[in-house]
N, C-alpha and C positions, 0 to 999 in steps of 0.2 A: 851682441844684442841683435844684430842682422839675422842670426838664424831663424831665429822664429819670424820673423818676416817674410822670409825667404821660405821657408817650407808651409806658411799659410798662404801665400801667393801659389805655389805649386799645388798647395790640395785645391785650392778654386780654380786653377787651370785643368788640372785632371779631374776630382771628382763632379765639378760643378760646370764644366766647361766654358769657362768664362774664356772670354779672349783677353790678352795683355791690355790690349786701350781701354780694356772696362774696368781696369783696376788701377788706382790710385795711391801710392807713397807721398803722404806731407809731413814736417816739411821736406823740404828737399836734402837730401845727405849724400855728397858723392861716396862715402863707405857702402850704403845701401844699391848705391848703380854697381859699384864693383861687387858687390856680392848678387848682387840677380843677376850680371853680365856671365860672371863667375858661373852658376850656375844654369846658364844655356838660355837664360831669359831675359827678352831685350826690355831695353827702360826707352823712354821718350821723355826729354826736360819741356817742359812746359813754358814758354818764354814769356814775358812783359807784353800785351795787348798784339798776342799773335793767337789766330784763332787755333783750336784742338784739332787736326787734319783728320781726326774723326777713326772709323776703321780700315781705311787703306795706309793708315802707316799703323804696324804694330809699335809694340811696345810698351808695357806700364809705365803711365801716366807720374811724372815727377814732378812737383812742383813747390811752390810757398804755400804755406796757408792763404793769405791776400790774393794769392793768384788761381784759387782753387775756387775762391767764388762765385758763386754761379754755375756751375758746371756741376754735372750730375755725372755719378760713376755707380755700376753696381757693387761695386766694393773697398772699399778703403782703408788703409791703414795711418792711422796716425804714431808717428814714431818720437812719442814722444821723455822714453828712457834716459831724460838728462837731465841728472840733480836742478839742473839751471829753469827747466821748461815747469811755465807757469802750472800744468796740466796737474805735476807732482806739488802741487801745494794753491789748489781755486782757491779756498776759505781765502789765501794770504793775496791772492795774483789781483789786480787790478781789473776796470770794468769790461777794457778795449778785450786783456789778452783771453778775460774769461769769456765774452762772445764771441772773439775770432776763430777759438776752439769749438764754441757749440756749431759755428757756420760748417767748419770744417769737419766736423765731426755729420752733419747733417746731408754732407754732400752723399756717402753712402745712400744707396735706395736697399740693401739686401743684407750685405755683411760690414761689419764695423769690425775693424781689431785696434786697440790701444794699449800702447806700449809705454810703462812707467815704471819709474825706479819702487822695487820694494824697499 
C-alpha cells in the first residue's frame, strides 16, 4: 500500500516541484520511511513538542496525527489503508477520531491524498 504513496509524493516532487519538507506522511508508518528511503527520498520524523526545522533540513515530513497540528504543508497524505483506522468506517468512529482526521486532513493547503481500505 506504500506505492501509491510513494509515486504521488514523486509526481509532487517532479511535476509540481514541491520540495520534501512541503509534503507530509500521517500517521506515522516506519513501512512508509522504508519505502521513500527506498526510493531515493528522504523522510524527516516529526518529534513530541520539537519545532519543524523548517526548509534547511529536507525531507518529507512524518508524523502522528496529534502531532501534525497546527502545522501547514502544501501536501499531505493520509495513510490511512488499515481495516483498523477509523477513517475506513466515520459513520461508526467516534467524535475525537473523526475530528482528529478532519484537523489532519486540513493541514494540506494544495493537495490531499487519502488512503483507505476498498
Amino acid at each position: 500500500m506504500n506505492a501509491p504513496i510513494v509515486a504521488w509524493i514523486q509526481l509532487l516532487m517532479d511535476a509540481h516541484q514541491l520540495a520534501s519538507h512541503a509534503i507530509c506522511v500521517c500517521p506515522y508508518k516506519p513501512d512508509i520511511v522504508t519505502a521513500l528511503t527506498e526510493a531515493g527520498i528522504p523522510a524527516f520524523l516529526l518529534k513530541p513538542r520539537e519545532l519543524d526545522p523548517g526548509p534547511d533540513v529536507p525531507g518529507v515530513r512524518m508524523g502522528t496525527i496529534k502531532r501534525i497540528k497546527g502545522l501547514a504543508f502544501r501536501a499531505v497524505a493520509l495513510a490511512c489503508a488499515d481495516p483498523a483506522d477509523p477513517m475506513n468506517g466515520l459513520e461508526k468512529a467516534d467524535a475525537l477520531s473523526r475530528c482528529e482526521r478532519y484537523v489532519a486532513s486540513t493541514r494540506a493547503r494544495e493537495f490531499l491524498m487519502v488512503t483507505l481500505v476498498i
